[in-house]
ZATI-12103 format. One record per residue (C-alpha): residue number from 1; residue in three letters; x, y, z negated. Coordinates in steps of 0.1 Angstrom, whole numbers, m for minus. Last residue first. Example, Ala and Ser with C-alpha at 12.3 -4.5 7.8 and 13.67 -1.06 7.14 Angstrom:
<nodes>
[node 2; SER; [137; m11; m71]]
[node 1; ALA; [123; m45; m78]]
</nodes>
This chain:
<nodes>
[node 521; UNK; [m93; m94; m192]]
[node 520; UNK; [m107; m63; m197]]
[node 519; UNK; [m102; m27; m208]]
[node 518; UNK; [m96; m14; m170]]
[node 517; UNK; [m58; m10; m169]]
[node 516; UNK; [m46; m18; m202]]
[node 515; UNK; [m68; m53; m199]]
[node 514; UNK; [m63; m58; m161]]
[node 513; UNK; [m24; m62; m171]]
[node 512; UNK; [m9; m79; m137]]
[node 511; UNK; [20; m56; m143]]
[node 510; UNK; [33; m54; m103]]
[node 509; UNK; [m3; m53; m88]]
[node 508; UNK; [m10; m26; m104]]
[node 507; UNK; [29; m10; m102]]
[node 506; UNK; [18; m18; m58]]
[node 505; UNK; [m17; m3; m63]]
[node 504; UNK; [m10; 35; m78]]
[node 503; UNK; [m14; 50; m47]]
[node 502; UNK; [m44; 30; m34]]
[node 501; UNK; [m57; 33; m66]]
[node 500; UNK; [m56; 69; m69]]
[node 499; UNK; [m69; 70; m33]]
[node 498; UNK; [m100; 53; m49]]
[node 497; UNK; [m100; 78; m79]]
[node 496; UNK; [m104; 107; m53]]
[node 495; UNK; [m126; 93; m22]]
[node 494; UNK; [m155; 80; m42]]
[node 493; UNK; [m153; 98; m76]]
[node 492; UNK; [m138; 132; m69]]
[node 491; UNK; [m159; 133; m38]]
[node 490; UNK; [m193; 118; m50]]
[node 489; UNK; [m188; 141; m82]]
[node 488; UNK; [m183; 174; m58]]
[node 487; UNK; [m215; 163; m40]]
[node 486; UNK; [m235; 162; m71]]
[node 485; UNK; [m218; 187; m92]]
[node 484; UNK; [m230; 214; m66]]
[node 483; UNK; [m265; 202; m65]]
[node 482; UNK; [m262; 202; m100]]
[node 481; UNK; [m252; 238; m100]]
[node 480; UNK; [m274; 250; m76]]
[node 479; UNK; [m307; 233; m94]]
[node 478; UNK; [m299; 247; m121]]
[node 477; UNK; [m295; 284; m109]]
[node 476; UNK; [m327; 278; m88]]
[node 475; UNK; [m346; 268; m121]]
[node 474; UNK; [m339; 299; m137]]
[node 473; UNK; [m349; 321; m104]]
[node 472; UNK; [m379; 310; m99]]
[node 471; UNK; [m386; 271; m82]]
[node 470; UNK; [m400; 263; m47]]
[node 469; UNK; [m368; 257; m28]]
[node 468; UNK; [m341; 254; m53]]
[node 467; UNK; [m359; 230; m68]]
[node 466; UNK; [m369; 212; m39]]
[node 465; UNK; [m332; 211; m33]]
[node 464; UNK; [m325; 197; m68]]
[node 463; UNK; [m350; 168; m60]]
[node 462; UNK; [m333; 161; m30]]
[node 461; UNK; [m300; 160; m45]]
[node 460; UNK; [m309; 134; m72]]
[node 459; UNK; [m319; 108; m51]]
[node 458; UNK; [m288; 117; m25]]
[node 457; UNK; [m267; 108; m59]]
[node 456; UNK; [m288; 76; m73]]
[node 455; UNK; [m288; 62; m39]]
[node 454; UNK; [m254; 66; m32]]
[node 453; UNK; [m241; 58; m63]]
[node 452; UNK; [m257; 21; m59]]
[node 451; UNK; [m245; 19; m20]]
[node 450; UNK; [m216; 24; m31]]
[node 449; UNK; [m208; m1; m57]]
[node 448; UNK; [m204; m31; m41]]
[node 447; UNK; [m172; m14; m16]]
[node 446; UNK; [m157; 4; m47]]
[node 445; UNK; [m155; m34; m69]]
[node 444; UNK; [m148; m51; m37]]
[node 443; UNK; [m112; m24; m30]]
[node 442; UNK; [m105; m27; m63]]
[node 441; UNK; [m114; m63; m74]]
[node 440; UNK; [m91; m76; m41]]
[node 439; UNK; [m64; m54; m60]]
[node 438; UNK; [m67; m68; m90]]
[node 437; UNK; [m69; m102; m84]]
[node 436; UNK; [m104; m118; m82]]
[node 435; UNK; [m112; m146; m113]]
[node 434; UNK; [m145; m140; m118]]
[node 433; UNK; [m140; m115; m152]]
[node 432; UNK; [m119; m97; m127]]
[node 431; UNK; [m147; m91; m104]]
[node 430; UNK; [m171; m83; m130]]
[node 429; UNK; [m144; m53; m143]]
[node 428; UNK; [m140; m42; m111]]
[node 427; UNK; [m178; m33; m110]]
[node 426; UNK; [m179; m21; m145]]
[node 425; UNK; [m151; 5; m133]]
[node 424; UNK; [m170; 15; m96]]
[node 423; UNK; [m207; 17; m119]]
[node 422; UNK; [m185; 40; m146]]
[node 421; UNK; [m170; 63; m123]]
[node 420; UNK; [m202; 70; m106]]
[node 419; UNK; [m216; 76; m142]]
[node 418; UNK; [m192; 100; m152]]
[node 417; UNK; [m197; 126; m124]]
[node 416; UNK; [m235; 123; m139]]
[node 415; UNK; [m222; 130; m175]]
[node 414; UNK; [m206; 160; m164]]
[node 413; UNK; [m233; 172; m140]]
[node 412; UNK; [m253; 178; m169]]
[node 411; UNK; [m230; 203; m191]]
[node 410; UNK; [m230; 218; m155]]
[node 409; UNK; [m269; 218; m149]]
[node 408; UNK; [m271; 233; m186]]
[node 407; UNK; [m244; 261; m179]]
[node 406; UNK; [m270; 268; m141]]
[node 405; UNK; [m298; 268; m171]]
[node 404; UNK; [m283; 296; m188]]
[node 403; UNK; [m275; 317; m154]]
[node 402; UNK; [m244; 315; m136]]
[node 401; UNK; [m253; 337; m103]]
[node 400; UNK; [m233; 325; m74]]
[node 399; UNK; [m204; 348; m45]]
[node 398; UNK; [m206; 320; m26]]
[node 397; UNK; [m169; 312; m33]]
[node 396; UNK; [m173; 320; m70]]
[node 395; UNK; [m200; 291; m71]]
[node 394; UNK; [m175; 269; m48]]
[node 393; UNK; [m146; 273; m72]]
[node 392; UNK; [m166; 267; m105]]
[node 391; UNK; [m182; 237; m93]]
[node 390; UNK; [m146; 225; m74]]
[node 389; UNK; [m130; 230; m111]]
[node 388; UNK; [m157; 207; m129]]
[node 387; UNK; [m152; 181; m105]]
[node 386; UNK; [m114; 183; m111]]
[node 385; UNK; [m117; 178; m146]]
[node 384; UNK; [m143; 149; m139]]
[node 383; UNK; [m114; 135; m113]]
[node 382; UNK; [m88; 134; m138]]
[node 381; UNK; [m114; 123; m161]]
[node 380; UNK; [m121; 87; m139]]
[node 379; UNK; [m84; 87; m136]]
[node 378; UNK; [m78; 86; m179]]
[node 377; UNK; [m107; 58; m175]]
[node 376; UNK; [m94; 34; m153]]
[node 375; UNK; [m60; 42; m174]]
[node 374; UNK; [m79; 25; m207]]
[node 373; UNK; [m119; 18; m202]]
[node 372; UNK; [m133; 20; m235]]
[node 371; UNK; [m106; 45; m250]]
[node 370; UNK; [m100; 64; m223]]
[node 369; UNK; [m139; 67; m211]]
[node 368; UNK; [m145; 69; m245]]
[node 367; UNK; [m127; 95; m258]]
[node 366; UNK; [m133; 120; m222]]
[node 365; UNK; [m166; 115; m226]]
[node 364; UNK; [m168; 130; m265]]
[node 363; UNK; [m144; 161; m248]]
[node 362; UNK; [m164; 167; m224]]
[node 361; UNK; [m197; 167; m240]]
[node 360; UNK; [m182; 188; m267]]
[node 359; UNK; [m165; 215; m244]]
[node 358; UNK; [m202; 219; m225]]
[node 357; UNK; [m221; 223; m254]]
[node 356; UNK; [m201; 243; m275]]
[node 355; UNK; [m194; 268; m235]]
[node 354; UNK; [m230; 269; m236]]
[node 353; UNK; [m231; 280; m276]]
[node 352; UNK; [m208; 306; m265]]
[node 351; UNK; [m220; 316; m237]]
[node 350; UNK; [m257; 318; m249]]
[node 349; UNK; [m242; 341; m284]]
[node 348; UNK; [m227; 362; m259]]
[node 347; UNK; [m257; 368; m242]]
[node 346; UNK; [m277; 379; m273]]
[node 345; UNK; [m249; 403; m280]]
[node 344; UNK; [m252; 415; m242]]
[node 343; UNK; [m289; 431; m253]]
[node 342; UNK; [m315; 418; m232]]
[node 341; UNK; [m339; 445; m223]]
[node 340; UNK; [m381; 435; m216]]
[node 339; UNK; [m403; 458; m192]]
[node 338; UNK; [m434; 450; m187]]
[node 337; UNK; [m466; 461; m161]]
[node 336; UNK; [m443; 488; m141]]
[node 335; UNK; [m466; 501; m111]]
[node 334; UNK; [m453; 495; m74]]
[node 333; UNK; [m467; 519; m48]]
[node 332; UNK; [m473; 504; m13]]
[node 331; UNK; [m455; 493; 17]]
[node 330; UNK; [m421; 510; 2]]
[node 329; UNK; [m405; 528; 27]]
[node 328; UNK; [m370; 516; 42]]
[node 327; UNK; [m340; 500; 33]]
[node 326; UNK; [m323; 536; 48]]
[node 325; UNK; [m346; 560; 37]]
[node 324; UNK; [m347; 544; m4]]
[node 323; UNK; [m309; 549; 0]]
[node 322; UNK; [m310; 582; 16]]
[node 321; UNK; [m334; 590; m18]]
[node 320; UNK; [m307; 575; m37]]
[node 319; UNK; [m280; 596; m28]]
[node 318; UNK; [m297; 629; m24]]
[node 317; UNK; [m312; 624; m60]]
[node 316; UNK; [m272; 616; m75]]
[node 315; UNK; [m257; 647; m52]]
[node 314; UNK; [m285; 671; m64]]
[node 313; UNK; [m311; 676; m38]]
[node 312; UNK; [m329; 712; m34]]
[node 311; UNK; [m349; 708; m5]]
[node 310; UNK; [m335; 700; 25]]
[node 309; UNK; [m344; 670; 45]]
[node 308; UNK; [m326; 664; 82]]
[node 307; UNK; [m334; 658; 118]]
[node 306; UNK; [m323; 633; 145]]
[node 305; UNK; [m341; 617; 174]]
[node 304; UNK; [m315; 628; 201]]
[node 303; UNK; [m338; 659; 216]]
[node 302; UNK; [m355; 690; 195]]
[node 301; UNK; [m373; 711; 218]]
[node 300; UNK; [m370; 746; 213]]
[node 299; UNK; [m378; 770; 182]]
[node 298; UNK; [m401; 746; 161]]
[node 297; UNK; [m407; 766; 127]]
[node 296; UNK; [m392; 747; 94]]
[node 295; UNK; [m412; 737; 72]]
[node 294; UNK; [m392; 721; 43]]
[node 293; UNK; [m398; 694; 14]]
[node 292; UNK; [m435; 691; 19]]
[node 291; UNK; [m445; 666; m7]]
[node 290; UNK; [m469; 634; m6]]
[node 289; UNK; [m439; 610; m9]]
[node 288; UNK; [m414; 631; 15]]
[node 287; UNK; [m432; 654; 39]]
[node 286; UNK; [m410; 672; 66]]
[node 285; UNK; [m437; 697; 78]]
[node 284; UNK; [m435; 710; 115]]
[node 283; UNK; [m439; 747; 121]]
[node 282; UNK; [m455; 764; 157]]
[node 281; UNK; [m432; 785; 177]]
[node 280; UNK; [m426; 755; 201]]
[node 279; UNK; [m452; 734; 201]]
[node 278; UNK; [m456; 710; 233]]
[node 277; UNK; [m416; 705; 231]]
[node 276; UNK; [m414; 691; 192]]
[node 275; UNK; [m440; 665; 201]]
[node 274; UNK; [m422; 651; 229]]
[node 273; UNK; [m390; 652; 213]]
[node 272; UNK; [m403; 636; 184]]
[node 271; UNK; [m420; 610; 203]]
[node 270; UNK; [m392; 600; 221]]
[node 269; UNK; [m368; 600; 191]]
[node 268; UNK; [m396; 578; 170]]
[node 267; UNK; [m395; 555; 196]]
[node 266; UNK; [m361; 551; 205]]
[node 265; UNK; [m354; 547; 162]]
[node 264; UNK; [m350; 578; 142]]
[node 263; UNK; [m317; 597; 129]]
[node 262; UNK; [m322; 609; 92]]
[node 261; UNK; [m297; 637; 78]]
[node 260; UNK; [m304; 641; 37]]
[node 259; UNK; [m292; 674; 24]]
[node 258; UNK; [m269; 686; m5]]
[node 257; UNK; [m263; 719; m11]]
[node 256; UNK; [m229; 735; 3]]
[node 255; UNK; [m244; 767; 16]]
[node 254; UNK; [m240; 757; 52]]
[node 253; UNK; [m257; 726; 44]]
[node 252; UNK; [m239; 696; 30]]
[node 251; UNK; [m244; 658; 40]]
[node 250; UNK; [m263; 625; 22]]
[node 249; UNK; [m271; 601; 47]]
[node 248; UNK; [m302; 585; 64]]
[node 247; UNK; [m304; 559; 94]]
[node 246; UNK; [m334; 535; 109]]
[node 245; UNK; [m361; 556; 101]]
[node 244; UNK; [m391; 550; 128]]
[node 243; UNK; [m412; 531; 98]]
[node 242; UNK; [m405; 565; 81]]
[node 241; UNK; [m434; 580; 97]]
[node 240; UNK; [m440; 603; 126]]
[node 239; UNK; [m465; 626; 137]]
[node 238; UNK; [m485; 623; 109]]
[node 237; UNK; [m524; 619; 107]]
[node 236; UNK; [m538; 646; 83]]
[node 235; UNK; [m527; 675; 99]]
[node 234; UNK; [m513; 700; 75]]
[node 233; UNK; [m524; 729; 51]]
[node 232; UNK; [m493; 736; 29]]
[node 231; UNK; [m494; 748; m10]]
[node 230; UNK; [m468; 770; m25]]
[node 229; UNK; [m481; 770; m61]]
[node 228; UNK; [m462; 735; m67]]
[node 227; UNK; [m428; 752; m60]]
[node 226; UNK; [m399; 731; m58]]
[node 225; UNK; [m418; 700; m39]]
[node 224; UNK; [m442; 722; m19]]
[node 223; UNK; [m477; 710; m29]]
[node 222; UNK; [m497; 691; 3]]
[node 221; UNK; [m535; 698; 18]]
[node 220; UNK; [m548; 676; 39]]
[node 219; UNK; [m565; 680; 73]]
[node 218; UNK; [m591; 663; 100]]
[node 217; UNK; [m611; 698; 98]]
[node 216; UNK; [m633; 682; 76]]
[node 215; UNK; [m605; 665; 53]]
[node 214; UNK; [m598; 703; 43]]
[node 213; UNK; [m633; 713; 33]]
[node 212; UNK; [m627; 685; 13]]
[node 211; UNK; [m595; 692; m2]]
[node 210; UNK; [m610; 728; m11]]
[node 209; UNK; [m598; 758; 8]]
[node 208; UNK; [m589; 787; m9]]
[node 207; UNK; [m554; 785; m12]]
[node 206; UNK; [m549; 768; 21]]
[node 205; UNK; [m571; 799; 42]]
[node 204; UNK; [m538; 812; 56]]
[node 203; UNK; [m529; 778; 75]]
[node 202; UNK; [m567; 775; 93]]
[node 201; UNK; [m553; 777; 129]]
[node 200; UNK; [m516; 773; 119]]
[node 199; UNK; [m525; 734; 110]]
[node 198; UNK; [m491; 723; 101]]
[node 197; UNK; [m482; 691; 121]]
[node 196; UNK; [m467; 661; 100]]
[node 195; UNK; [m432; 644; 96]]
[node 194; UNK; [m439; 618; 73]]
[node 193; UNK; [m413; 601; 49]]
[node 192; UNK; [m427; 577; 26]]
[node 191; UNK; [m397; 572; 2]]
[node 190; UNK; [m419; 551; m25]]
[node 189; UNK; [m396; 555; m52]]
[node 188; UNK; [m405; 526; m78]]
[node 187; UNK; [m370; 506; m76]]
[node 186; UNK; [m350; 537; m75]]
[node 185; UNK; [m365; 558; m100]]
[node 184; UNK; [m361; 523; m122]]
[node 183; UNK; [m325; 515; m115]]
[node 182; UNK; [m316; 553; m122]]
[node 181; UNK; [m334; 546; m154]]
[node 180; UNK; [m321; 516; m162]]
[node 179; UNK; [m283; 529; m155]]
[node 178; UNK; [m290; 560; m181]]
[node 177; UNK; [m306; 543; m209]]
[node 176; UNK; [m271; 525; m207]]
[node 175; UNK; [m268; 487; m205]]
[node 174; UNK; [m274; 470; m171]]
[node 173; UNK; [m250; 443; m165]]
[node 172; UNK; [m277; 415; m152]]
[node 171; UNK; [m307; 436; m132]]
[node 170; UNK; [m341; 411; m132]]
[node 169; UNK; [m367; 422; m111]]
[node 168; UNK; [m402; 400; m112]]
[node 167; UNK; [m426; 411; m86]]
[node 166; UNK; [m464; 409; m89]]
[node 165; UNK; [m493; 411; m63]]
[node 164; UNK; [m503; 374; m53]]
[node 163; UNK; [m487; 357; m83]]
[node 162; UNK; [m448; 365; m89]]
[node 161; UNK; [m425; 375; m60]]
[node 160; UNK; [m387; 376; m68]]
[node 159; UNK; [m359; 402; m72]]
[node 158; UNK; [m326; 387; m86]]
[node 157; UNK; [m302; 416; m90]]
[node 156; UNK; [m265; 403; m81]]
[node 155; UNK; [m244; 433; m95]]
[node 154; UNK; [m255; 463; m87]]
[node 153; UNK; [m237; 485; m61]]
[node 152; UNK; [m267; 507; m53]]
[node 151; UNK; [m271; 490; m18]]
[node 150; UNK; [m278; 458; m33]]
[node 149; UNK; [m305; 474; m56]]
[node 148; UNK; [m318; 495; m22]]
[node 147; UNK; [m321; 460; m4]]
[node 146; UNK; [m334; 440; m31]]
[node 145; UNK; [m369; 467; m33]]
[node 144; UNK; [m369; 467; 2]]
[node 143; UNK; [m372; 423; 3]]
[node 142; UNK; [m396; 424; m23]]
[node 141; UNK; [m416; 452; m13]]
[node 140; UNK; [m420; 436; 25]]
[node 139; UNK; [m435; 400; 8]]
[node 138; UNK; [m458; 423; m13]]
[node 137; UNK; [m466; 446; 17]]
[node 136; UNK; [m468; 415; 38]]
[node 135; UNK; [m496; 398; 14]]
[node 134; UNK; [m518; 428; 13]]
[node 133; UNK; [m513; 433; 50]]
[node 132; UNK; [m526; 396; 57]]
[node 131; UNK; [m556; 400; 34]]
[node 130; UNK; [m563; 433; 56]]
[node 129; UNK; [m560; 412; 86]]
[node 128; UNK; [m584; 388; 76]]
[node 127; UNK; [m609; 412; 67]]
[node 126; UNK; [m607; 428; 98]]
[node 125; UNK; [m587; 459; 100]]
[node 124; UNK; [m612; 494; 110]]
[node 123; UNK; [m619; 516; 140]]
[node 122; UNK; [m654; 533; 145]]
[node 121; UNK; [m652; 551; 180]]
[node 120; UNK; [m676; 576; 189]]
[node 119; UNK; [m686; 581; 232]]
[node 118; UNK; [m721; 559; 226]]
[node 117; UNK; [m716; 538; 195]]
[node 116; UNK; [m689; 516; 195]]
[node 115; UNK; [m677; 497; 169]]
[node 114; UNK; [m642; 478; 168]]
[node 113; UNK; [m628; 457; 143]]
[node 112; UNK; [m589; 457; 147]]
[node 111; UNK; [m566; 429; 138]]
[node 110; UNK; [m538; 431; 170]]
[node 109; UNK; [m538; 466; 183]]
[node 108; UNK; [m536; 464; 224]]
[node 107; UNK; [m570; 461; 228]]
[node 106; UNK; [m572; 494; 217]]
[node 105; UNK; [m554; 506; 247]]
[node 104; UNK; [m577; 487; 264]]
[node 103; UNK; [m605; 502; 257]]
[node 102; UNK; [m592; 540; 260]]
[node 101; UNK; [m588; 535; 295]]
[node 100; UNK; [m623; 519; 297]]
[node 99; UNK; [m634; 552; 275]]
[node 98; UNK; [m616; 576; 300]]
[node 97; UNK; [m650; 579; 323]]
[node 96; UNK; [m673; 588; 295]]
[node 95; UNK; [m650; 620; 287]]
[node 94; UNK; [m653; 637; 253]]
[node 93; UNK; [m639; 602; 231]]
[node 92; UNK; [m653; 607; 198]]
[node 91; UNK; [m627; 597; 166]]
[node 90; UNK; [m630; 577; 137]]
[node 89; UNK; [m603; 557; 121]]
[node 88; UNK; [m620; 533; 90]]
[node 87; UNK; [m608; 534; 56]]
[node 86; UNK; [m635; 551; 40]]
[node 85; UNK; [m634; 581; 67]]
[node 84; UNK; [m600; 588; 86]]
[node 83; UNK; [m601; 611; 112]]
[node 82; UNK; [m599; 621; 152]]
[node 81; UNK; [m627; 645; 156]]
[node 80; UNK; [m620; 651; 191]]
[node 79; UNK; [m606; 628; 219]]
[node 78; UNK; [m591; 643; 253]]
[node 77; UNK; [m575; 619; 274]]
[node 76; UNK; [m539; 629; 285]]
[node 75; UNK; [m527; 595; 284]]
[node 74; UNK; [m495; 608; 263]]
[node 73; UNK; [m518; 630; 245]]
[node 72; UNK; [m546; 603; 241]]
[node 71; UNK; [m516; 573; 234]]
[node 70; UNK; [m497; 597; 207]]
[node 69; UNK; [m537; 600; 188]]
[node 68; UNK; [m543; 567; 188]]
[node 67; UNK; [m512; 552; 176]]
[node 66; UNK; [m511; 578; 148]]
[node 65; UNK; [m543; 567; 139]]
[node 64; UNK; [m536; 529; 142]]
[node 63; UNK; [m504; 536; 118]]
[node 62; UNK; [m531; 558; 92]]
[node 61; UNK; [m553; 524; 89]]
[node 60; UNK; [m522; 505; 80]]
[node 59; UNK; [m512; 533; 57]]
[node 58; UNK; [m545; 528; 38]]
[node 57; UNK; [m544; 487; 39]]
[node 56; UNK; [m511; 488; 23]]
[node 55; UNK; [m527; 513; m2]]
[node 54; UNK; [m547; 483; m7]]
[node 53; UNK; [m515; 464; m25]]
[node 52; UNK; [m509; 485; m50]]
[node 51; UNK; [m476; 467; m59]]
[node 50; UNK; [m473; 452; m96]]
[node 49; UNK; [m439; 449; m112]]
[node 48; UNK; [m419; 431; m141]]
[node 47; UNK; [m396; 440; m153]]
[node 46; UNK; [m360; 425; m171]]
[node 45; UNK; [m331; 447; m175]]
[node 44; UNK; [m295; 435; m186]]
[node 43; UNK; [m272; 412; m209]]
[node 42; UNK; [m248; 391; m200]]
[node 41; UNK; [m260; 358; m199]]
[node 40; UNK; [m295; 359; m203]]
[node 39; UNK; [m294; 381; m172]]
[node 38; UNK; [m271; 360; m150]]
[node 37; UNK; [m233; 363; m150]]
[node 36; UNK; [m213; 365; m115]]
[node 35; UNK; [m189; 339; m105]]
[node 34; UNK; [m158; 352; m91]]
[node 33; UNK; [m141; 364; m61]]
[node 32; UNK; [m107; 374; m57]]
[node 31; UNK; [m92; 409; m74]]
[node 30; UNK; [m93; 425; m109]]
[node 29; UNK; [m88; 391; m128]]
[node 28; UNK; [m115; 374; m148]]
[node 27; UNK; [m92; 341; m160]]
[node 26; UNK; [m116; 318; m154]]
[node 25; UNK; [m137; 332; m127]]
[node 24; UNK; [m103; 347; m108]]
[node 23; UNK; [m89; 312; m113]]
[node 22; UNK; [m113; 292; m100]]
[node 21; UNK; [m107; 297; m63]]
[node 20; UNK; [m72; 280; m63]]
[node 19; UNK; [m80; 257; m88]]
[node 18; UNK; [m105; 240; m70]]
[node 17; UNK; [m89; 246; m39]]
[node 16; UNK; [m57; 226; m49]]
[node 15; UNK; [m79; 198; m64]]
[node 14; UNK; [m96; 194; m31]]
[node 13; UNK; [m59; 197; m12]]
[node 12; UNK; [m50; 164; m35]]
[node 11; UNK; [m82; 147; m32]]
[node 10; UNK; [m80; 147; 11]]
[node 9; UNK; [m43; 134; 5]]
[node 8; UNK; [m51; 109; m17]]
[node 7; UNK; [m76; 94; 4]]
[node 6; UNK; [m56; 100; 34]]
[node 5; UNK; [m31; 79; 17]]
[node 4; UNK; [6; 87; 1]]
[node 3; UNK; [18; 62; m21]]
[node 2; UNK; [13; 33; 10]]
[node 1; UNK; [0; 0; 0]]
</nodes>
């Protein structure tokens, strides 16, 4: 038998990475990639959210205005009384001979109930599509709401859907009032950006005019965000919306104040430009959550779908509203139901009783593997030392959250790396109570056991992927880890202590000893 084997060789480079990659987790060093701390862990923010889901429905509604009234002036047709009444669009169209043109438009707009009665249109969502755009705008929440946490630098935020309408965030290494409530503007900032046409007909009449003698004339009336006595009278279907967003940074005005400049999509730009041409002289309001942050007046048409929000930003606001701009509008607002801190004192006292746990199982399996098994057993905790490494190496790898339960699937996955070890020992250890040599029981006692390990192993890994599939984020962080342990125990065990063997066969073979080598005669 050859010293060096492929076995050997493949176990050798595996023990290499192991090492290699656990280090920086281990030891915490400033560079390399390491395993990051769950909640219970290390402390942080727990909440839990609810999203308004019909206001989903509402800005649906206001989309398939919008989309109305660009298709009438880009089709030229002339509609009047274009509004939104109990959340239905309703509009007259003032030519008979445009409504077929105006039919199939329409057509166009999956999920609409249509009713037409003579030239007025009556536009609302069936009731399947609003069910669907009350599960999308929980299902869109949860994926903006992760994108402006990872954007803020924090460190692996778990943001899952609860129910039909809730979201549970969880923020590990959050511990000044200051950092949860940065977290929190962030998270609940609806960053509904709407550029909307002032109505210069009726403008000086805003202070007297009531919000329904407004919503007659198809209008709303908005508070300027520094001022709340300066009040605007604008059209109530926007021009634009931040669905058209796709950039936003913070920059500097000529007086050095912070601004937000936000470049739109091909859409957006065309439309912009468009709009912006057709009313020169006239103002366009740059709306930002149901506030006019700046009116400035159209002086020529404005090309290259870019414009920018000023209105007296400090650098941290500016930076997280460009933030909120850039993963996009929330579908709906989100309410805080509960909101639970973990103090890092309570996750210190997890670690350590964890790290109890996991050193004393170890250590208890480590006596009496070696002392019920002799050298079979000192190899079989070479390769459960090594098992535990590759866990560590390939969570850090993947950039992983440890969580309590992922400690618990480790603590596990020792005595399941074990167990392989044990069916290829008692195996060997049959053999030689038949009267095989020792190297015939060897390479038998690996060949009658696989099919055992296998079975239990792939067993086990299913169910761990079904938990990773349908469980919350506890029960992902176990399953990881003992999905983990599970292929690095069928390496360590299978391949490693077999090329061990191989190694190791000829000084076997040599001293003839089956009891020092696997406790038996």
């Amino acid at each position: 038998m050859k010293i060096f084997n492929y076995r050997l060789i493949i176990f050798t480079l595996t023990i290499i990475f192991g090492i290699v990659f656990s280090i920086p987790s281990l030891l915490q060093t400033d560079t390399g990639k390491k395993i990051s701390l769950g909640l219970d862990l290390q402390g942080g923010l727990h909440m839990l959210l609810g999203v308004n889901t019909h206001e989903a429905v509402t800005s649906k509604i206001k989309s398939v205005a919008t989309s109305v009234k660009y298709f009438s002036d880009d089709e030229e047709l002339l509609i009047d009384g274009l509004s939104i009444e109990n959340d239905s669009v309703v509009f007259s169209v003032l030519d008979a001979d445009e409504i077929p043109k105006m039919d199939e438009m329409l057509k166009q707009i999956n999920g609409l109930e249509i009713s037409k009665e003579d030239l007025k249109y009556r536009l609302k969502l069936t009731a399947e599509d609003i069910e669907k755009t009350k599960d999308l705008a929980v299902a869109q929440a949860v994926e903006t709401i992760r994108n402006r946490l990872d954007q803020f630098g924090l460190s692996e935020p778990s943001v899952l859907r609860q129910g039909l309408t809730d979201i549970v965030v969880e923020l590990p290494g959050i511990k000044t009032a200051e950092d949860e409530k940065a977290a929190r503007e962030l998270i609940s900032k609806p960053a509904n950006l709407e550029l909307m046409a002032v109505d210069e007909e009726r403008a000086d009449q805003v202070n007297t005019m009531t919000s329904s003698q407004a919503a007659s004339y198809g209008d709303v009336i908005l508070e300027d965000t520094n001022n709340p006595n300066i009040k605007y009278l604008v059209k109530e279907i926007p021009i634009l919306n931040g669905s058209q967003v796709v950039d936003a940074q913070v920059a500097f005005d000529q007086s050095n104040q912070p601004i937000i400049n936000f470049t739109l999509n091909s859409t957006g730009a065309r439309i912009f430009g468009e709009f912006t041409g057709k009313n020169v002289g006239k103002r366009l309001a740059v709306v930002l959550d149901g506030k006019v942050y700046s009116a400035p007046n159209i002086r020529e048409r404005i090309g290259g779908g870019s414009g920018q929000i000023s209105g007296g930003f400090t650098m941290a606001e500016a930076g997280n509203v460009a933030i909120a701009l850039r993963s996009g509008a929330l579908p709906a607002t989100v309410t805080l139901l509960e909101k639970r801190s973990v103090g890092p004192s309570l996750g210190a006292d997890s670690i350590q009783a964890s790290m109890v746990a996991l050193i004393s199982g170890f250590v208890l399996v480590f006596i009496f593997m070696v002392f019920y098994y002799r050298r079979a057993g000192i190899i079989a905790n070479i390769a459960l030392i090594v098992n535990i490494f590759i866990i560590i190496a390939i969570m850090a790898l993947f950039g992983a959250t440890l969580t309590l339960p992922g400690m618990a699937g480790i603590v596990l996955t020792i005595g399941m790396a074990v167990d392989a070890n044990v069916i290829i020992t008692e195996r060997i250890r049959e053999l030689i109570r038949e009267g095989a040599s020792i190297p015939k029981a060897i390479e038998d006692g690996y060949s009658n056991a696989m099919r055992a390990i296998l079975d239990a192993n792939i067993t086990t890994l299913l169910v761990a992927i079904l938990l990773y599939a349908y469980g919350t984020g506890p029960i992902k962080g176990f399953a990881i880890t003992i999905s983990i342990g599970i292929l690095a125990s069928m390496l360590t065990a299978i391949l490693g202590t077999h090329g061990i063997y191989e190694a190791l066969m000829s000084k076997i073979s040599k001293d003839k000893d089956s009891k020092k080598w696997f406790g038996v005669k």
